[in-house]
MARMARPA-72830 format. One record per residue: residue number from 0; residue in one letter; z, y negated, x of N, C-alpha, C in turn. Coordinates in pm, whole numbers. Layout:
BEGIN
R   k r    npz    npy    npx   capz   capy   capx    cpz    cpy    cpx
R NUM a      Z      Y      X      Z      Y      X      Z      Y      X
...
//
This chain:
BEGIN
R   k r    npz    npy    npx   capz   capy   capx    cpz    cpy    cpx
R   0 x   -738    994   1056   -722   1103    961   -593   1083    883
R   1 x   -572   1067    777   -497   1084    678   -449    949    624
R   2 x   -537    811    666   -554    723    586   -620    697    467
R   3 x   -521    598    395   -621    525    265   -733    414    306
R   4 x   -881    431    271   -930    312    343   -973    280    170
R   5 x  -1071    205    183  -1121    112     39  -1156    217    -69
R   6 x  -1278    293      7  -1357    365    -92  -1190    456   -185
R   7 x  -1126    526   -113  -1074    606   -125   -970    560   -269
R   8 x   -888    432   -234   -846    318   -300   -875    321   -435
R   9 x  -1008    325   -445  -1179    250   -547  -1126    347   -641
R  10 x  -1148    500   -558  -1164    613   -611  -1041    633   -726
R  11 x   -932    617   -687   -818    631   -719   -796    567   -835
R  12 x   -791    425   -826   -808    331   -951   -931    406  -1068
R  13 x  -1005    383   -995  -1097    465  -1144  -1084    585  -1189
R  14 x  -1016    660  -1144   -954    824  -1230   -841    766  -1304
R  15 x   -747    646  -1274   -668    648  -1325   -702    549  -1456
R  16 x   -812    464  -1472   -825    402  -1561   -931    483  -1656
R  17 x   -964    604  -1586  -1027    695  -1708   -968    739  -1760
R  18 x   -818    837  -1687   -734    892  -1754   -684    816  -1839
R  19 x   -619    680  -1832   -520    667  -1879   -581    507  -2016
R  20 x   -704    475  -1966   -765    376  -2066   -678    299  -1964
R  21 x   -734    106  -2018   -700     -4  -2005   -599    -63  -2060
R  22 x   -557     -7  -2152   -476    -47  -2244   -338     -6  -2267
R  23 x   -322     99  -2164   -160    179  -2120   -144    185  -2018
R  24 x   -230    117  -1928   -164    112  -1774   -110    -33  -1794
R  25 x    -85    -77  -1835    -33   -229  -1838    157   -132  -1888
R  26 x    172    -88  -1999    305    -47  -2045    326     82  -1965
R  27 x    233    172  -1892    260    255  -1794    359    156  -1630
R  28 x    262     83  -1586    327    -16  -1489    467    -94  -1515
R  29 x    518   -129  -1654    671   -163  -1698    751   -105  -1733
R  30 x    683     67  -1731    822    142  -1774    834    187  -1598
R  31 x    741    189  -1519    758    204  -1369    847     72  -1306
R  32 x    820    -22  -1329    913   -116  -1299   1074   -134  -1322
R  33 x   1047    -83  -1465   1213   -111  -1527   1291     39  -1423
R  34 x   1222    153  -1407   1223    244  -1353   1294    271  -1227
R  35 x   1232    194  -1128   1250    123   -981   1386     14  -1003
R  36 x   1353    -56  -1067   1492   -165  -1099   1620    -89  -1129
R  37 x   1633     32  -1220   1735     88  -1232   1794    159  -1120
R  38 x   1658    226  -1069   1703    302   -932   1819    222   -838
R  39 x   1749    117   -824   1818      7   -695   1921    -47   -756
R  40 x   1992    -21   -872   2084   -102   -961   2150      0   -927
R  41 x   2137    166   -928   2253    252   -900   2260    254   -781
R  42 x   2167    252   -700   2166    241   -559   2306    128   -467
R  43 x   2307     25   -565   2403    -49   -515   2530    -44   -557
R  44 x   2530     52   -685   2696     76   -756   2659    -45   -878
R  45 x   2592   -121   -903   2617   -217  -1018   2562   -117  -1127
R  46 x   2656   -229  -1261   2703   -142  -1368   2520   -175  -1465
R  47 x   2426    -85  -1475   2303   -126  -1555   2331   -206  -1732
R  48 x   2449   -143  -1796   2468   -194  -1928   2480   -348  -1930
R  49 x   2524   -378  -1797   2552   -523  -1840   2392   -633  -1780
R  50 x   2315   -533  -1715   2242   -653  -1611   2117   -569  -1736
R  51 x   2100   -511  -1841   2007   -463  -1920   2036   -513  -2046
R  52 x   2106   -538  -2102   2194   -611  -2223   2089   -739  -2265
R  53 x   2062   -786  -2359   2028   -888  -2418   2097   -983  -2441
R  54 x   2096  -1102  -2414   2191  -1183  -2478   2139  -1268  -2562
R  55 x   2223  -1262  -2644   2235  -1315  -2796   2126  -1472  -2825
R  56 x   2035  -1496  -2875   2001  -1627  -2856   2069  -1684  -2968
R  57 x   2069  -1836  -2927   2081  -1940  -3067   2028  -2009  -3126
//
């Protein structure tokens, strides 16, 4: 009782690809990532401006 098994899984994925279309869970999943990455960037005291910064190409 109060496991995820497959069906349940199945279920889940397909509400979310109704809600949300095919085509924004891809940029939904990288603003969750960059998301998580920041978390653990304050989590450790490092400074985000510098490890988020672009650097310059040539």
């Amino acid at each position: 009782m109060g496991g995820l098994g497959a069906p349940e899984i199945i279920l889940i994925i397909i509400a979310i690809l109704l809600l949300f279309g095919g085509k924004k869970i891809p940029e939904l999943m990288r603003g969750l990532g960059k998301g998580v990455k920041e978390f653990k960037d304050a989590q450790n005291g490092e400074n985000n401006s510098t490890s988020t910064e672009e650097k310059p190409k040539v």
